[in-house]
MARDRENVEX-579213 format. One record per residue (C-alpha): residue number from 1; residue in one letter; z, y, x. Coordinates in Angstrom, 2 decimals, padded with zeros to 5 digits, m for minus. Each point is the difference from the previous one (the first is absolute). Example, Ala and Ser with C-alpha at 12.3 -4.5 7.8 and 13.67 -1.06 7.14 Angstrom:
# MARDRENVEX-579213
@i:1 | aa:A | c3:007.80 | c2:m004.50 | c1:012.30
@i:2 | aa:S | c3:m000.66 | c2:003.44 | c1:001.37
***
This chain:
# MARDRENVEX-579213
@i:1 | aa:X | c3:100.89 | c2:094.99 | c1:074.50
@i:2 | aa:X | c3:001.07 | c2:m002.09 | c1:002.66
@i:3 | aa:X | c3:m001.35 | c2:001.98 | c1:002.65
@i:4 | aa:X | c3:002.30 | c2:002.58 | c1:m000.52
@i:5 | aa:X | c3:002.64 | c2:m001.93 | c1:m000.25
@i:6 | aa:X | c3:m000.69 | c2:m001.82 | c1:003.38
@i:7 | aa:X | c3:000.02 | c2:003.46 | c1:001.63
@i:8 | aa:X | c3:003.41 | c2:001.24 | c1:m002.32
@i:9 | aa:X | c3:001.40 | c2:m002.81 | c1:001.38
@i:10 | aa:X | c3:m000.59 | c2:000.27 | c1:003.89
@i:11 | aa:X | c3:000.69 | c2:003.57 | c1:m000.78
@i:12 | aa:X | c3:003.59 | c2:m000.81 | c1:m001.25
@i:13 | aa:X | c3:000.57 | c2:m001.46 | c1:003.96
@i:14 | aa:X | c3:m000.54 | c2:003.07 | c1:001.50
@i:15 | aa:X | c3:002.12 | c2:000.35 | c1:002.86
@i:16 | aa:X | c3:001.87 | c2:m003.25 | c1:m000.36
@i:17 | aa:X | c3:000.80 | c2:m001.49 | c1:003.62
@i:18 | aa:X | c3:000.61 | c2:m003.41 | c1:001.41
@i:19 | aa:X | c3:003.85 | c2:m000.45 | c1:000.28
@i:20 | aa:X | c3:001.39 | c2:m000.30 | c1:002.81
@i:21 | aa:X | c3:m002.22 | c2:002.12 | c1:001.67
@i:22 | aa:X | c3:m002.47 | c2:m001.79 | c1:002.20
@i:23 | aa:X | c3:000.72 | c2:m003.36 | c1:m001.44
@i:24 | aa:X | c3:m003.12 | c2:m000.51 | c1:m002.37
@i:25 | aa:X | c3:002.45 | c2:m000.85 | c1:m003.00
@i:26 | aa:X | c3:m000.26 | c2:001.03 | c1:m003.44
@i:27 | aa:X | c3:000.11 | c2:m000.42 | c1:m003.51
@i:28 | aa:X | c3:m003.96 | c2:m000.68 | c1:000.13
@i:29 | aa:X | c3:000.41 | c2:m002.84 | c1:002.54
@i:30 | aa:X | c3:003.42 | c2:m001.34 | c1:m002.14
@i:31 | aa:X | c3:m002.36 | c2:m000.26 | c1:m002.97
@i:32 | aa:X | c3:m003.26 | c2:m001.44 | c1:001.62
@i:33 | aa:X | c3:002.71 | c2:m002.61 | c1:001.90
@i:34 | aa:X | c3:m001.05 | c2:001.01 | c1:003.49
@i:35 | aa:X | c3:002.52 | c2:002.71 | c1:001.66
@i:36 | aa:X | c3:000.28 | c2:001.41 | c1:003.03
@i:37 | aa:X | c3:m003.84 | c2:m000.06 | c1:000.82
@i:38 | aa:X | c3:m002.72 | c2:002.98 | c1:000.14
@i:39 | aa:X | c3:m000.10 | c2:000.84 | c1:m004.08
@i:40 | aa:X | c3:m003.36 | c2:001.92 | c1:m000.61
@i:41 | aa:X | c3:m001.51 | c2:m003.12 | c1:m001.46
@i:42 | aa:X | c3:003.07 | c2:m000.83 | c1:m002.21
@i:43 | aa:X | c3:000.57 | c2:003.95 | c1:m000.90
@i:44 | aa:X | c3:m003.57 | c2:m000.25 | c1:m001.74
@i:45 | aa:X | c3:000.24 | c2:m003.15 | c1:m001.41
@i:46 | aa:X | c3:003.91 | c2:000.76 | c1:m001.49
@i:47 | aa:X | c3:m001.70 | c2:003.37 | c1:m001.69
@i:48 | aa:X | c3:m002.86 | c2:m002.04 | c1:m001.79
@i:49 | aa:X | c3:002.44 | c2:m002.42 | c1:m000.96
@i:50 | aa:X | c3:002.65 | c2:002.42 | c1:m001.51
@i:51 | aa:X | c3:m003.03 | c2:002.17 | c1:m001.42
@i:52 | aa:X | c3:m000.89 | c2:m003.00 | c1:m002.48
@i:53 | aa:X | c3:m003.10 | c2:m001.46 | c1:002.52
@i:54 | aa:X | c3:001.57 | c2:m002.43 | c1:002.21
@i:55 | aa:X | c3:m002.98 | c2:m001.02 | c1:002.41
@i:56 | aa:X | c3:000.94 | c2:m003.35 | c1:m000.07
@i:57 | aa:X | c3:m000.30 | c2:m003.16 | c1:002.52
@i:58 | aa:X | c3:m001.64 | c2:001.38 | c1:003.09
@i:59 | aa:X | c3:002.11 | c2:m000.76 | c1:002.57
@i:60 | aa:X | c3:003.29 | c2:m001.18 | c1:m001.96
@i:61 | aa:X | c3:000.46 | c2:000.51 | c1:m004.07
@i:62 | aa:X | c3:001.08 | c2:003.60 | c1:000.68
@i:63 | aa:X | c3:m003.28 | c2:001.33 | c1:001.86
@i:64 | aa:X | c3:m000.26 | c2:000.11 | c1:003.65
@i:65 | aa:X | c3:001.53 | c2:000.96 | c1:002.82
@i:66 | aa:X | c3:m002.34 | c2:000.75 | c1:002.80
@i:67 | aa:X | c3:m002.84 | c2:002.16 | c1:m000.13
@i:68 | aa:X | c3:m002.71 | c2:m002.19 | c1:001.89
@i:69 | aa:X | c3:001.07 | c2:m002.83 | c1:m002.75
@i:70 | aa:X | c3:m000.69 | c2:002.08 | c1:m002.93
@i:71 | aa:X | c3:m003.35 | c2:001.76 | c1:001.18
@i:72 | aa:X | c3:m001.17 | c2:m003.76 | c1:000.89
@i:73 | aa:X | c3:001.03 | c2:m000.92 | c1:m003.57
@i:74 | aa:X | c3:m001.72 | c2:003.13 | c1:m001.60
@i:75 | aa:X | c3:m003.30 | c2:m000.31 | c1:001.78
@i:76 | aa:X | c3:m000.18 | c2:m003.89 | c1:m000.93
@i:77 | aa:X | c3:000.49 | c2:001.42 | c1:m003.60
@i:78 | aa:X | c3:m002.22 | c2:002.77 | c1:000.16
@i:79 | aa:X | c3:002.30 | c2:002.29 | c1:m000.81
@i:80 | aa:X | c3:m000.36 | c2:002.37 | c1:002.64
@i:81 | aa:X | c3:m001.87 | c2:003.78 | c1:m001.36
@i:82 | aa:X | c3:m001.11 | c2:002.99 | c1:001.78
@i:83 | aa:X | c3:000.70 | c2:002.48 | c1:m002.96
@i:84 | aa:X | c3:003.54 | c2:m000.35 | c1:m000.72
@i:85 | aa:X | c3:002.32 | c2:001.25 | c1:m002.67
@i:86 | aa:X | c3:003.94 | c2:000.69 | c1:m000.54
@i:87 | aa:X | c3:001.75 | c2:m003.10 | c1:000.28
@i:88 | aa:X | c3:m002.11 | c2:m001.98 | c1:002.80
@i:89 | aa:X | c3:001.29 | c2:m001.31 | c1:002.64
@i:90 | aa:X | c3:m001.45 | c2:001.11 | c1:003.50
@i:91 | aa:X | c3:000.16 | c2:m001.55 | c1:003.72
@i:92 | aa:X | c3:m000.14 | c2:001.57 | c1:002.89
@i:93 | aa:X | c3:m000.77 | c2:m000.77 | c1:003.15
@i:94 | aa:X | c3:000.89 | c2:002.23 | c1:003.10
@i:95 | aa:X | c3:m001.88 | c2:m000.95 | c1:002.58
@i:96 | aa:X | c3:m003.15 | c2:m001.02 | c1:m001.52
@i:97 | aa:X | c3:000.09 | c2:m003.57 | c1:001.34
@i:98 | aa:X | c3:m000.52 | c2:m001.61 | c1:m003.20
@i:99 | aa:X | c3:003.74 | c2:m001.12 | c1:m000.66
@i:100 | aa:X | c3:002.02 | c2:001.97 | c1:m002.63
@i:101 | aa:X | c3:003.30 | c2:001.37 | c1:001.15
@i:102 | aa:X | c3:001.18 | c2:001.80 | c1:m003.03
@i:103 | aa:X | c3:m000.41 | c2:000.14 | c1:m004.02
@i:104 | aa:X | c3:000.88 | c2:002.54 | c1:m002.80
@i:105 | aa:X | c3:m000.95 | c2:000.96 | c1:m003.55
@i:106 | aa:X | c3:m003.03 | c2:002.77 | c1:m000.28
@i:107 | aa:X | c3:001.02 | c2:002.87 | c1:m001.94
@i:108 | aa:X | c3:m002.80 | c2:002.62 | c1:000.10
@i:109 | aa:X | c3:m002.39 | c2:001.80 | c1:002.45
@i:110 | aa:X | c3:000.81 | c2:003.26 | c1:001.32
@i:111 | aa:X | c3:m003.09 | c2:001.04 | c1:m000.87
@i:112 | aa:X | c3:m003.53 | c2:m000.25 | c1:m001.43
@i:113 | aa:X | c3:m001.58 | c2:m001.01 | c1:003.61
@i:114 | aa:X | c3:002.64 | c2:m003.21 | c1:m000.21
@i:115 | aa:X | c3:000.34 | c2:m000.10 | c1:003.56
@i:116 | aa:X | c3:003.65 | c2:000.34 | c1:m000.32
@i:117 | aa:X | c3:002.65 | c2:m001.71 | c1:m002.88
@i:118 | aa:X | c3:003.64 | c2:m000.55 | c1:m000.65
@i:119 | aa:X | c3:001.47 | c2:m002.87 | c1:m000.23
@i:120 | aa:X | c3:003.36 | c2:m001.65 | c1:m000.77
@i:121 | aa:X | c3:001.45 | c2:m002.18 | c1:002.93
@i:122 | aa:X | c3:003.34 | c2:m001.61 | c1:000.40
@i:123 | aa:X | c3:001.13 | c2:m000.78 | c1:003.81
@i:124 | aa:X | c3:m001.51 | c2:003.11 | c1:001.42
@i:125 | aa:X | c3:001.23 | c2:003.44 | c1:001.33
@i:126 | aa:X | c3:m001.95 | c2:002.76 | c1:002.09
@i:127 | aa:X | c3:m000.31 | c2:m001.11 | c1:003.79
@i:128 | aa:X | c3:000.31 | c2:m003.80 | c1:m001.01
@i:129 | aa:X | c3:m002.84 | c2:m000.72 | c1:m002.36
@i:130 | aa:X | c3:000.95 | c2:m003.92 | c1:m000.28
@i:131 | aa:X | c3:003.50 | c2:m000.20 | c1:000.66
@i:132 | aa:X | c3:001.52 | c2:003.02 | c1:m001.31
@i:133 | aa:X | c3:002.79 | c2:m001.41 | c1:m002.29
@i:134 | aa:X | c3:m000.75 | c2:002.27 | c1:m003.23
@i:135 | aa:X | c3:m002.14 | c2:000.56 | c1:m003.66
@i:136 | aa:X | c3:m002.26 | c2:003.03 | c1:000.54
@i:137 | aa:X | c3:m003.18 | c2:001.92 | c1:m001.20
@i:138 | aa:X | c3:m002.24 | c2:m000.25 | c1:002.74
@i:139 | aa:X | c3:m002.92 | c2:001.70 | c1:001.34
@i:140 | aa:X | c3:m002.71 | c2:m001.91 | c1:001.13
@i:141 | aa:X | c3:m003.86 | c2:m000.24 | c1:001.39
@i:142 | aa:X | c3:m002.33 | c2:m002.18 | c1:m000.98
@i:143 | aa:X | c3:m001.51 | c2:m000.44 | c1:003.21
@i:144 | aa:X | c3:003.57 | c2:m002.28 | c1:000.85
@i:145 | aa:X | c3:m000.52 | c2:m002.36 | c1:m003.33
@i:146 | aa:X | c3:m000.82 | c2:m003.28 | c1:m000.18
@i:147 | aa:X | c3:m000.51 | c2:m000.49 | c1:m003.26
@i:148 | aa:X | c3:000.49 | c2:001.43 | c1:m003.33
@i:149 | aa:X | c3:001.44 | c2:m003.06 | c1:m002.45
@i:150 | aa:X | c3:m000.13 | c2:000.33 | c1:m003.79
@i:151 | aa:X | c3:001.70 | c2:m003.42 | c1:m001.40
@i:152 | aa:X | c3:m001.20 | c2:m001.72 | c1:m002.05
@i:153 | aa:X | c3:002.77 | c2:m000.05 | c1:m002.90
@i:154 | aa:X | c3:m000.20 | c2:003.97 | c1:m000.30
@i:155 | aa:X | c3:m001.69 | c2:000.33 | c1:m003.64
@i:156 | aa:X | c3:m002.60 | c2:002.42 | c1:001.22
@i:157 | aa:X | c3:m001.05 | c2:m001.06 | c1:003.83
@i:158 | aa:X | c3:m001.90 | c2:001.92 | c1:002.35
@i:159 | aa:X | c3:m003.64 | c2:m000.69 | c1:000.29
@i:160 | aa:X | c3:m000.53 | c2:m002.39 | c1:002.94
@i:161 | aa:X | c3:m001.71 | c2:m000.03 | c1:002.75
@i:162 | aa:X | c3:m003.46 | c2:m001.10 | c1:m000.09
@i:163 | aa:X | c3:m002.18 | c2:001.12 | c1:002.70
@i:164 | aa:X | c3:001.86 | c2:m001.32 | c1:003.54
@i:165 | aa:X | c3:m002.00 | c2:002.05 | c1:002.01
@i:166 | aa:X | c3:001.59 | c2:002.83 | c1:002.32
@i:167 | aa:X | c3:m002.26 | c2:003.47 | c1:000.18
@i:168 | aa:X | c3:m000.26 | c2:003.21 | c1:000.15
@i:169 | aa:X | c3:002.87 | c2:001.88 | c1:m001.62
@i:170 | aa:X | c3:002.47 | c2:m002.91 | c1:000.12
@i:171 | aa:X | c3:003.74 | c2:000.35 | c1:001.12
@i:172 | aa:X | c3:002.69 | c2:m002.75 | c1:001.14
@i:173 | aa:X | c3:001.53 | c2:m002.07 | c1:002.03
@i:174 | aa:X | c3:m002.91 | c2:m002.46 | c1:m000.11
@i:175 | aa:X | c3:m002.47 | c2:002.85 | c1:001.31
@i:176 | aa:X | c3:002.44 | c2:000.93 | c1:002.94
@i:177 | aa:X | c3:000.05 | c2:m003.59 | c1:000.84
@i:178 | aa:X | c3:m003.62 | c2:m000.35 | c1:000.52
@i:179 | aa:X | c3:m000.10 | c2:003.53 | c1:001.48
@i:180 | aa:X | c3:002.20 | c2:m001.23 | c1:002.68
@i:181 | aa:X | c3:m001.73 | c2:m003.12 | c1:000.75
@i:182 | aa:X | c3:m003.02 | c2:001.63 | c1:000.75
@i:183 | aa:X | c3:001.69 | c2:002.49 | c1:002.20
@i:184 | aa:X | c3:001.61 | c2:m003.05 | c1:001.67
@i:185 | aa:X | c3:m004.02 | c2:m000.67 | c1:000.45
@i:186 | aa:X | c3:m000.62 | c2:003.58 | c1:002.04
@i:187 | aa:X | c3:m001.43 | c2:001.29 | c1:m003.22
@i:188 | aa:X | c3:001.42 | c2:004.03 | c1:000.05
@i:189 | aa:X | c3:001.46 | c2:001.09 | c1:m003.11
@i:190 | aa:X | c3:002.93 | c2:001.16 | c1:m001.48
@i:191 | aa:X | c3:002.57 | c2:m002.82 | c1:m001.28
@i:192 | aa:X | c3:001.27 | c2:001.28 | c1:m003.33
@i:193 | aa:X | c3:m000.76 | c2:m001.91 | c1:m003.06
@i:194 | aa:X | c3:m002.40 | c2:002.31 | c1:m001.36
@i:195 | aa:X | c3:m003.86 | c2:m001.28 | c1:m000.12
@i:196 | aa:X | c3:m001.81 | c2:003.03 | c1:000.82
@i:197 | aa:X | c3:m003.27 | c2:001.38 | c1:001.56
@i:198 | aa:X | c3:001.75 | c2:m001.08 | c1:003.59
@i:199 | aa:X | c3:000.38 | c2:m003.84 | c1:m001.73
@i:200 | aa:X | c3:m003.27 | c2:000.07 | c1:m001.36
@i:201 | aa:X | c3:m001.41 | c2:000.61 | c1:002.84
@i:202 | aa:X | c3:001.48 | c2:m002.41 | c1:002.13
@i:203 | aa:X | c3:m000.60 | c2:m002.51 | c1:m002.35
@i:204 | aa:X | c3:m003.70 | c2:000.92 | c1:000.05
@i:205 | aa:X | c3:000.28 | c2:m000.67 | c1:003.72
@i:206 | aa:X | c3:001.70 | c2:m003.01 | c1:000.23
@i:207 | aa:X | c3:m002.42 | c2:m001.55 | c1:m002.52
@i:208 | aa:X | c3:m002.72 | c2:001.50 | c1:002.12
@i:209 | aa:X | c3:001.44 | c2:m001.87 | c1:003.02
@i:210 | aa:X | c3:000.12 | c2:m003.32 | c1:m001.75
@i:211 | aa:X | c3:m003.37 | c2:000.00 | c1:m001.76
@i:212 | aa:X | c3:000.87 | c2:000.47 | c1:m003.42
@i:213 | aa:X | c3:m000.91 | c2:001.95 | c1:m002.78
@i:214 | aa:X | c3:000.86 | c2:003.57 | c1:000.41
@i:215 | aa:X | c3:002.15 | c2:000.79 | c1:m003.47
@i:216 | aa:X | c3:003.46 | c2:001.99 | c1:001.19
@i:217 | aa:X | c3:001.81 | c2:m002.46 | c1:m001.88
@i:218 | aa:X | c3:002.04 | c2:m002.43 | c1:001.03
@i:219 | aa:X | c3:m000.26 | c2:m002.73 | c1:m002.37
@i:220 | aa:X | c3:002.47 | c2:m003.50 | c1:000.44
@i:221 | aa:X | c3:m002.59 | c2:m001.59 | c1:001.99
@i:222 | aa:X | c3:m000.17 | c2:002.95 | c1:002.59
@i:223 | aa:X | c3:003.87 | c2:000.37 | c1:000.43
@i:224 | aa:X | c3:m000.38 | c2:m003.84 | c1:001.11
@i:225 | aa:X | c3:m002.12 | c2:001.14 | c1:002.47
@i:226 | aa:X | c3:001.97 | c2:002.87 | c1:000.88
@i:227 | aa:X | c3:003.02 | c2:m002.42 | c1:000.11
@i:228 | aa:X | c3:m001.74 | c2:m002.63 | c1:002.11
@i:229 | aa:X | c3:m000.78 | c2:002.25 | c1:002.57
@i:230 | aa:X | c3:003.07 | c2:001.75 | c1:000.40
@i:231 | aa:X | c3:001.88 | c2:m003.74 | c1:000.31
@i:232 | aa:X | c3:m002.53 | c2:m000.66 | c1:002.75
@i:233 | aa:X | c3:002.09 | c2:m000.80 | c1:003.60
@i:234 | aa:X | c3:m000.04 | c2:002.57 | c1:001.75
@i:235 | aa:X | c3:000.52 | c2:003.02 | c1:m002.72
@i:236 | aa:X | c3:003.23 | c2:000.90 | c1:000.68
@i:237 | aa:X | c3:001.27 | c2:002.24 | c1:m003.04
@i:238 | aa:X | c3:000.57 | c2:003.75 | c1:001.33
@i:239 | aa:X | c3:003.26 | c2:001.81 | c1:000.22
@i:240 | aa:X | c3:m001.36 | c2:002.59 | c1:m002.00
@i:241 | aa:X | c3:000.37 | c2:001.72 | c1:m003.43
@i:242 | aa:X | c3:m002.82 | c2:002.75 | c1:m001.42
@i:243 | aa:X | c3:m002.29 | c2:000.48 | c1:003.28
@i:244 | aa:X | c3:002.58 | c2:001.28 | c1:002.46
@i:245 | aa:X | c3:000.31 | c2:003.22 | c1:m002.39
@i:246 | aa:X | c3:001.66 | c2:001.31 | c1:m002.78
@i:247 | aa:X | c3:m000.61 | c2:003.16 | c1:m001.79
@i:248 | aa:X | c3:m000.29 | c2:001.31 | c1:m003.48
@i:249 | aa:X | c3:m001.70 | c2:m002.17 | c1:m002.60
@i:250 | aa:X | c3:001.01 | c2:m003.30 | c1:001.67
@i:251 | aa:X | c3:002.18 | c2:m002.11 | c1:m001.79
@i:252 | aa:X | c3:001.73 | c2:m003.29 | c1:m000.04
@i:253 | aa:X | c3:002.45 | c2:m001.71 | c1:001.84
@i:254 | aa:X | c3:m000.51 | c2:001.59 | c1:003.16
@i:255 | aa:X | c3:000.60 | c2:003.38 | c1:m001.59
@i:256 | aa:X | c3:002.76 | c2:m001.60 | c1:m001.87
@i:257 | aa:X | c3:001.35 | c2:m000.36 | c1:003.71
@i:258 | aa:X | c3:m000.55 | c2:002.97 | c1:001.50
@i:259 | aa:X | c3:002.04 | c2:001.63 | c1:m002.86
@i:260 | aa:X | c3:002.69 | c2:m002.22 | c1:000.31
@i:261 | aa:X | c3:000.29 | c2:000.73 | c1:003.71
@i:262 | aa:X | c3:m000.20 | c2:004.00 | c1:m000.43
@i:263 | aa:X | c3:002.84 | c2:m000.16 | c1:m002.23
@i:264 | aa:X | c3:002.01 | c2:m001.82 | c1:001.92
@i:265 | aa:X | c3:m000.71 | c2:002.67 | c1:002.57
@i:266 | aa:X | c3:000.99 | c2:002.29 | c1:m002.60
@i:267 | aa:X | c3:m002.39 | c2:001.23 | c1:m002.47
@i:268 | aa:X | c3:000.80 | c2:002.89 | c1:m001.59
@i:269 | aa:X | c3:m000.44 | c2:m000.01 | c1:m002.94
@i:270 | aa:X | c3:000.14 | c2:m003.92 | c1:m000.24
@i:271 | aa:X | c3:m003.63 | c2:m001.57 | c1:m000.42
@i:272 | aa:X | c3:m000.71 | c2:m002.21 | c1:m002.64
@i:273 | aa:X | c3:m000.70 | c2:m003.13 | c1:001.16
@i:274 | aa:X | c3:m003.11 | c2:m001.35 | c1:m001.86
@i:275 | aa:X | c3:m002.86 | c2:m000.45 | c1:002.69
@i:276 | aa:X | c3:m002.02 | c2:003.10 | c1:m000.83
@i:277 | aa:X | c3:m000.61 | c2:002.52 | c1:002.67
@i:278 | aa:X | c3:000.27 | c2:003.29 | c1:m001.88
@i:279 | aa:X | c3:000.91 | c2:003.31 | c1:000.76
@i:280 | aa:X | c3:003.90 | c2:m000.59 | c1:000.01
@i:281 | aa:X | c3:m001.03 | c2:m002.59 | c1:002.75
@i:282 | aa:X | c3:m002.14 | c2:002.82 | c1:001.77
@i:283 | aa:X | c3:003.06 | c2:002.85 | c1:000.22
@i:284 | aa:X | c3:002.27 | c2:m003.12 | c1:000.87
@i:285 | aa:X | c3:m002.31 | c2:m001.09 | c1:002.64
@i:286 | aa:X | c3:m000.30 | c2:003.28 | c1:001.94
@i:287 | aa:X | c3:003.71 | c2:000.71 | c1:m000.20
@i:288 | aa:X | c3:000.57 | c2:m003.28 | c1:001.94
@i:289 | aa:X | c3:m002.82 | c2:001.03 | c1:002.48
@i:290 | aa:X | c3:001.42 | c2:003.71 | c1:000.52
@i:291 | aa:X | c3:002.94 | c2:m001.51 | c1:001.11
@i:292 | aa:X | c3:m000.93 | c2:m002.07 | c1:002.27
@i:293 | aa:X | c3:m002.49 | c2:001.50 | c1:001.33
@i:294 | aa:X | c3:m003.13 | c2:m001.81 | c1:m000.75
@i:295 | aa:X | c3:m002.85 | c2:001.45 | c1:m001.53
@i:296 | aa:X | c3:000.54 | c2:001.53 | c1:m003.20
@i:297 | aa:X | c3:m003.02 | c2:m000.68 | c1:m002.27
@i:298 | aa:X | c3:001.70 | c2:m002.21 | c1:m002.62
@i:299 | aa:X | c3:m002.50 | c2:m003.35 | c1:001.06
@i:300 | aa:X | c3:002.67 | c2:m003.06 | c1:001.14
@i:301 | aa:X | c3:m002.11 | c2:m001.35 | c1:003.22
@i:302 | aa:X | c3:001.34 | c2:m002.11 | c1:003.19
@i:303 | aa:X | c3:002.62 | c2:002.37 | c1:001.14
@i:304 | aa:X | c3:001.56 | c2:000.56 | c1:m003.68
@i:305 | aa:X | c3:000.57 | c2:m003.62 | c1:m000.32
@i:306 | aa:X | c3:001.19 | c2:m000.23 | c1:003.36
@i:307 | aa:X | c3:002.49 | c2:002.50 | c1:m000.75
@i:308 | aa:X | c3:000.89 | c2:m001.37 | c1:m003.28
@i:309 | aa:X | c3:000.24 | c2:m003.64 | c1:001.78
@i:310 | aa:X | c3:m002.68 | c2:m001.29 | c1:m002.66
@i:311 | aa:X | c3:m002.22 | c2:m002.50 | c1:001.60
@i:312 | aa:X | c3:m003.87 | c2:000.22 | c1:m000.96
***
């Protein structure tokens, strides 16, 4: 049962808060013997440790401490699954550039589509994702993920993954990554980590342009292309986030944004801040354009951002 006690235990944080406030110190960082730095990292590998799994030398004896450092570590092992279960730890990464920013422990999805999951995360609070100085359950999207992790001294591990090909129905970080790069590449579609009909198609185009086989997928081999040609001098990467729009449906980190900015503008009631532009979003959305006298048709566009001083 060690699953459920991994998530009893990160469970039994809830609420706890770095001490002083703002300073990064707590008991998690006393233990691991590294204080006063950012503490996701050391919040998940404290709870394995005190749950009876301690995920041993990664980074020191204790676990690790960054998230890039583990998900390196993880991949090398092959540890890294796309059907995860209670007790796994997950990475995220924000801006789909293909560096994790944050980690937690995956609790459960919200529902049978498992597009969206809780998780337990230590250093995080609503409005400061990485940085936020406290143990909570957490919303989340898959579309900002990384990876999912499932270590390998759990006594049941996830499945892992075999096939390393992105396509069709996929989610992550990894698939807003490449959706950027080919935007970066004047390729038109919508930046926001969901591999779609849109994807597809563009995918079936830029293969078209480069004289290779037509198959919607992108396997390793084609994101190397994709990656060459977006390095190329000369392709400057685009201030830009999900095609210079936002409306319901999108997610990711530029939604994540845009509801971070509305409520500091005041949401009422407060949005929750997990990426996903859903109907709270919407009513939000066209309250901030009624008063200020933009449009009102709940769709974030040039002059919302402008107003909202988000840059796209």
């Amino acid at each position: 049962m060690s699953r459920k006690t991994i998530i009893e235990t990160a469970a039994s944080q809830n609420g706890t808060k770095e001490s002083p406030a703002n300073s990064n110190k707590t008991k998690y960082g006393e233990w691991y013997g590294l204080n006063g730095v950012k503490w996701c990292a050391i919040f998940v590998s404290w709870v394995y440790d005190h749950a009876g799994n301690p995920l041993g030398f990664i980074e020191t004896a204790k676990g690790y401490q960054s998230c890039q450092g583990g998900y390196n570590f993880w991949k090398v092992g092959k540890q890294l699954t796309n059907e995860p279960q209670a007790g796994d730890i997950v990475l995220f990464d924000w801006d789909g550039n293909g560096i994790c920013d944050h980690t937690g422990i995956f609790d459960s999805w919200t529902d049978t589509t498992k597009i969206t999951f809780f998780s337990w995360e230590g250093n995080t609070a609503v409005g400061n994702n990485s940085d936020g100085g406290m143990v909570m359950r957490r919303q989340r999207n898959r579309s900002m993920v990384r990876a999912f992790v499932s270590p390998s001294v759990l006594d049941n591990p996830s499945p892992p993954i075999v096939d390393s090909n992105m396509k069709k129905g996929d989610r992550g970080s990894n698939v807003s990554s490449m959706q950027r790069m080919l935007h970066n590449l004047n390729y038109v579609l919508t930046v926001d980590g969901f591999f779609g009909n849109e994807t597809e198609k563009i995918i079936n185009q830029f293969q078209k342009d480069h004289g290779l086989m037509v198959t919607g997928e992108v396997t390793p081999a084609l994101l190397g292309a994709i990656q060459g040609q977006a390095g190329e001098p000369g392709v400057p990467p685009r201030k830009f986030t999900t095609g210079s729009y936002l409306r319901k449906g999108n997610s990711g980190a530029a939604v994540l944004d845009l509801q971070t900015a509305l409520n500091v503008a005041g949401a009422n009631p407060k949005l929750t801040e997990d990426g996903v532009f859903d109907n709270a979003t919407v009513t939000a959305l066209k309250n901030f354009q009624k008063i200020k006298n933009l449009t009102v048709d709940g769709i974030a566009g040039p002059e919302v951002f402008a107003a909202l001083s988000l840059k796209v």
